[in-house]
C-alpha positions in Angstrom: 20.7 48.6 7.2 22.6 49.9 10.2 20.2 50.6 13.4 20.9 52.9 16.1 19.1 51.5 19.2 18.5 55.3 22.0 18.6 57.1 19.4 17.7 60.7 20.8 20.7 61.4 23.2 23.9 63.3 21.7 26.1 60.5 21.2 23.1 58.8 18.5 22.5 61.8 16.9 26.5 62.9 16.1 26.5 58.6 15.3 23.6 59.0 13.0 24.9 62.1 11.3 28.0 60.3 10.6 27.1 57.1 9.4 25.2 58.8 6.6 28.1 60.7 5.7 30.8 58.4 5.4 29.2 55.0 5.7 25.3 54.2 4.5 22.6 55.4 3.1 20.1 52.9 4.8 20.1 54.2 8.7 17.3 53.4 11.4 16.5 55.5 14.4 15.1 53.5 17.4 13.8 54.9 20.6 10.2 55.6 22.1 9.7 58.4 20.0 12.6 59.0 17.5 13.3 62.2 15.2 15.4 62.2 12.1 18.7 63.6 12.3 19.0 63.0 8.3 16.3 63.3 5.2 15.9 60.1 4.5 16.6 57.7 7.6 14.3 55.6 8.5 12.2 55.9 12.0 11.0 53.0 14.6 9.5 54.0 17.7 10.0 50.9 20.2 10.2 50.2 24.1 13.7 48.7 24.3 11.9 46.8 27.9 9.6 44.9 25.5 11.6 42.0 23.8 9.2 41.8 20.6 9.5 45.6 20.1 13.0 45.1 20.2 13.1 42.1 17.8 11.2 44.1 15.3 13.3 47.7 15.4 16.3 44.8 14.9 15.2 43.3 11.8 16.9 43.5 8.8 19.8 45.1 10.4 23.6 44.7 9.4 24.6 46.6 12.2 23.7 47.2 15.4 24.4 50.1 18.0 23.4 50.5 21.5 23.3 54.2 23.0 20.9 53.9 25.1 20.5 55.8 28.1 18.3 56.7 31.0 17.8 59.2 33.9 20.4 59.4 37.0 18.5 57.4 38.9 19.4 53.9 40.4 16.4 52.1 41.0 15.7 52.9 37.5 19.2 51.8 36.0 18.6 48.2 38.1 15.3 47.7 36.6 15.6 48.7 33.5 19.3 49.0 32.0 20.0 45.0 32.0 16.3 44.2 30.4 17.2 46.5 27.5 20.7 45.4 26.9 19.2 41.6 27.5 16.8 42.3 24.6 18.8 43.7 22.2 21.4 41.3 22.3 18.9 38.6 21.8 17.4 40.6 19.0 20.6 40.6 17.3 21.0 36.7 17.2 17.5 36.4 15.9 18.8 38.8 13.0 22.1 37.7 12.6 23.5 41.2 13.5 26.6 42.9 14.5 26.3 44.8 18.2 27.8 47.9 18.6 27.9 48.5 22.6 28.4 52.1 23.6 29.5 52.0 27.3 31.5 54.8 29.8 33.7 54.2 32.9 31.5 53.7 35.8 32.7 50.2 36.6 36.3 51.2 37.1 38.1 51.3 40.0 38.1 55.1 41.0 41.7 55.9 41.4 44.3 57.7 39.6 45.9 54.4 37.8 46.0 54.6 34.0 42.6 53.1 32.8 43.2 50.6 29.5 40.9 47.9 28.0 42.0 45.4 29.8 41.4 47.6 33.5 39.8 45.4 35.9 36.4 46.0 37.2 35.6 47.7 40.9 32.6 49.3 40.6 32.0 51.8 43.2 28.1 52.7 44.1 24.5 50.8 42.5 25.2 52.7 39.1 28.9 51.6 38.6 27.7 47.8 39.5 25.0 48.2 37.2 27.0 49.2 34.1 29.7 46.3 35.3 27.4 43.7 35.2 26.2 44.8 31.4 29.6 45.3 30.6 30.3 41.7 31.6 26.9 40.7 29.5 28.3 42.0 26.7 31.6 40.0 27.1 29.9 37.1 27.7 28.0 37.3 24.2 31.5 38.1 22.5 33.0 34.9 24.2 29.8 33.0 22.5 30.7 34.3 19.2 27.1 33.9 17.9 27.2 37.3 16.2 30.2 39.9 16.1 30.1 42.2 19.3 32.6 45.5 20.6 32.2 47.4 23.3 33.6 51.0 23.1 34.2 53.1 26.0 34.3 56.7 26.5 35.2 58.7 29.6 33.3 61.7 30.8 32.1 63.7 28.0 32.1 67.6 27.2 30.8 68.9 23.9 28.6 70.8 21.7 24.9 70.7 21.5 22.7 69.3 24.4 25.7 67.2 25.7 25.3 66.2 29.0 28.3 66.5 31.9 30.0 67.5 34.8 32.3 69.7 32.6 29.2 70.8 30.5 26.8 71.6 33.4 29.3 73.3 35.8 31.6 75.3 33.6 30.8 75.5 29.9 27.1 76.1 30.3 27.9 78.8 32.9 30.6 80.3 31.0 27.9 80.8 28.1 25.4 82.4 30.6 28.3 84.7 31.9 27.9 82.9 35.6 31.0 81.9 37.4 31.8 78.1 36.7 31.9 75.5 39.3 34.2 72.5 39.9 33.6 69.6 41.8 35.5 68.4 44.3 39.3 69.6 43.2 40.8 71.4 40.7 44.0 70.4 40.6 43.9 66.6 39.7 44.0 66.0 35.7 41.0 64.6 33.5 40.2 63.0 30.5 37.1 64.2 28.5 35.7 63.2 25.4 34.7 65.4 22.9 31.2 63.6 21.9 31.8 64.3 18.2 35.0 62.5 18.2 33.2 59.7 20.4 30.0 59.1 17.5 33.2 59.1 15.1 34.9 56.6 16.8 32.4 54.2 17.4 31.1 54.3 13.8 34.4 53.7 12.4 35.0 51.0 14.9 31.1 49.7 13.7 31.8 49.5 10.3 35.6 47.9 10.6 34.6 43.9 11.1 38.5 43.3 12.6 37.3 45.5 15.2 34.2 43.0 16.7 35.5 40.8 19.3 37.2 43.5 21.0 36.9 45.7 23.9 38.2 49.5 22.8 38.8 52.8 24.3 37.5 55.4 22.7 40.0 58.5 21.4 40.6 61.3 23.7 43.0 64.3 23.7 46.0 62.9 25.8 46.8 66.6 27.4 44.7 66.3 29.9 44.4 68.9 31.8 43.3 69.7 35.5 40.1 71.8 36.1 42.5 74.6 36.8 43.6 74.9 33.7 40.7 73.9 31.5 38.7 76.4 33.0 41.3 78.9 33.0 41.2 78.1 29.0 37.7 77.7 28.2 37.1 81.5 30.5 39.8 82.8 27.9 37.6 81.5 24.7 34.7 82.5 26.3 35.8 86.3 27.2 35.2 85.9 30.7 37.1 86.6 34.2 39.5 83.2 34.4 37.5 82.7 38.1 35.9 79.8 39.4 34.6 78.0 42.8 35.1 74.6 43.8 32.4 72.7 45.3 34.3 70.3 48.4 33.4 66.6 48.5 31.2 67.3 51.8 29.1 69.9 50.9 28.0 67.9 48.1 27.3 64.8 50.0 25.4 66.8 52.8 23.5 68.5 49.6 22.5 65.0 48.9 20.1 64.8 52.3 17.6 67.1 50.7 18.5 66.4 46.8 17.6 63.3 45.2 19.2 64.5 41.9 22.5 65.7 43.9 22.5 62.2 45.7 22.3 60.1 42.8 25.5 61.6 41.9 27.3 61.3 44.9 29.2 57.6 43.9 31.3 59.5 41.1 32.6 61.5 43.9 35.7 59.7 44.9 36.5 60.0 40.7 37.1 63.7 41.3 39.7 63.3 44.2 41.8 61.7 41.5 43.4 62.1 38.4 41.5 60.5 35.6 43.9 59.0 33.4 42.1 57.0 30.2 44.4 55.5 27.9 43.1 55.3 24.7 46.6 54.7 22.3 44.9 50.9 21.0 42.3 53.3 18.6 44.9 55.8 18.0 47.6 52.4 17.1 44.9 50.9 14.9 43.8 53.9 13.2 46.5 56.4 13.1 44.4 59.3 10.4 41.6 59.6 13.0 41.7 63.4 13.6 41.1 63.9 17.8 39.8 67.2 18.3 42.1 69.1 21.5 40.5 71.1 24.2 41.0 74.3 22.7 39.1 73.3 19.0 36.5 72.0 21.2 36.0 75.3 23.5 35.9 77.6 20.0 33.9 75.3 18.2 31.4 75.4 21.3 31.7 79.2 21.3 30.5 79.1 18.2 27.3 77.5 18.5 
């Protein structure tokens, strides 16, 4: 049994649909009120915050993934995020169960260095200390070596379905409504994105390769990355529409925060927009050289085809 614990958002439900495709049959869906993705999996509702919920969506698992996630909100992230992680890593001892920990780039240092696994920690803002301090949870259990842990990191995402972004919000999902796109902050530093199929992909093959626990791994990205510039300029092209945009400055954004909670809660990953984003992810790509990493341009058409 492999046991997918958030099992709503986009990165569960691409895992889900792959891990019946390629590596079981037995698959459990955890969240507070989980849907099936595939005929036959198996559904747990459960509150994550309550340790014996937890305990019992756990049991009986080989496997264990963690894509949880929750609103933008801080206050919610402090309260809540380390509670769930804490629970579900104690769950997995009780069950003897491997932990697949699902994690992005918020505790990085937000500058324009090359970002690799073994990238110190400089969380900038309540949300970026938040996810450092479960990052470092995590590392502590893999140091115990009571049970087999990874962590696998992914950058920002973009992506099909109800994938949620920057990239996705401001430009794609505009470009589909035929609305001029927007870009935050600059447009001329280079990113790295994810495309969340490739991500799901990635961390079930890393899930179901045990040389891969004990480790800390990047997740596979396209390594053109391109500034916003040109990746609007390309996704405007697949789209059929004009190749224009705006950018949205750093201040206006922060001064939008005074009367917008959502546009405030935002405002740390700011400073990651002034800067080129460069995520190195050649360890996957070393270790598992036939992984197919889907470029900017399939990911645009495949979108447009939705």
């Amino acid at each position: 049994m492999q046991t997918i614990l958030g099992a709503n958002g986009q990165i569960a439900t691409e895992l889900a649909r792959t891990l019946h495709q390629h590596h079981t049959g037995k698959l459990r869906l955890v969240s507070r009120n989980p849907r099936k993705v595939n005929e036959d999996d198996t559904l747990m509702a459960a509150n994550l915050l309550d340790a014996g919920q937890t305990a019992q969506a756990v049991k009986g698992s080989r496997i264990v993934y963690f894509t949880a996630g929750l609103p933008p909100d801080s206050r919610l992230w402090e309260e809540q995020f380390p509670v769930m992680l804490r629970n579900a890593l104690q769950a997995c001892r009780m069950a003897g169960a491997s932990f697949a920990y699902f994690d992005n780039t918020y505790m990085y240092p937000q500058n324009s260095q090359i970002q690799t696994e073994e990238t110190r920690f400089a969380p900038v803002g309540r949300k970026g200390r938040v996810r450092a301090a479960m990052a470092t949870m995590v590392l502590q259990e893999m140091a115990r070596g009571d049970i087999p842990v990874l962590i696998a990191r992914a950058p920002e995402f973009y992506g099909p379905g109800k994938t949620q972004s920057f990239t996705n919000a401001l430009i794609i999902d505009r470009l589909k409504a035929g609305r001029r796109p927007l870009v935050p902050v600059r447009d001329d530093t280079r990113r790295t994105l994810i495309w969340t199929p490739d991500a799901s992909r990635a961390l079930a093959t890393l899930g179901n390769t045990p040389e891969s626990f004990g480790q800390t791994w990047h997740l596979p990205c396209c390594d053109e990355r391109p500034t916003y510039k040109t990746f609007v300029t390309m996704a405007s092209r697949i789209f059929e529409r004009p190749p224009s945009y705006s950018v949205i400055g750093k201040w206006p954004l922060i001064i939008a925060g005074i009367f917008s909670k959502k546009v405030r809660e935002i405002r740390e990953l700011l400073p990651r927009y002034e800067q080129d984003n460069l995520f190195d992810s050649s360890k996957f790509k070393r270790h598992f050289p036939g992984f197919p990493v889907t470029t900017y341009e399939e990911g645009l058409e495949l979108i447009r085809k939705e």
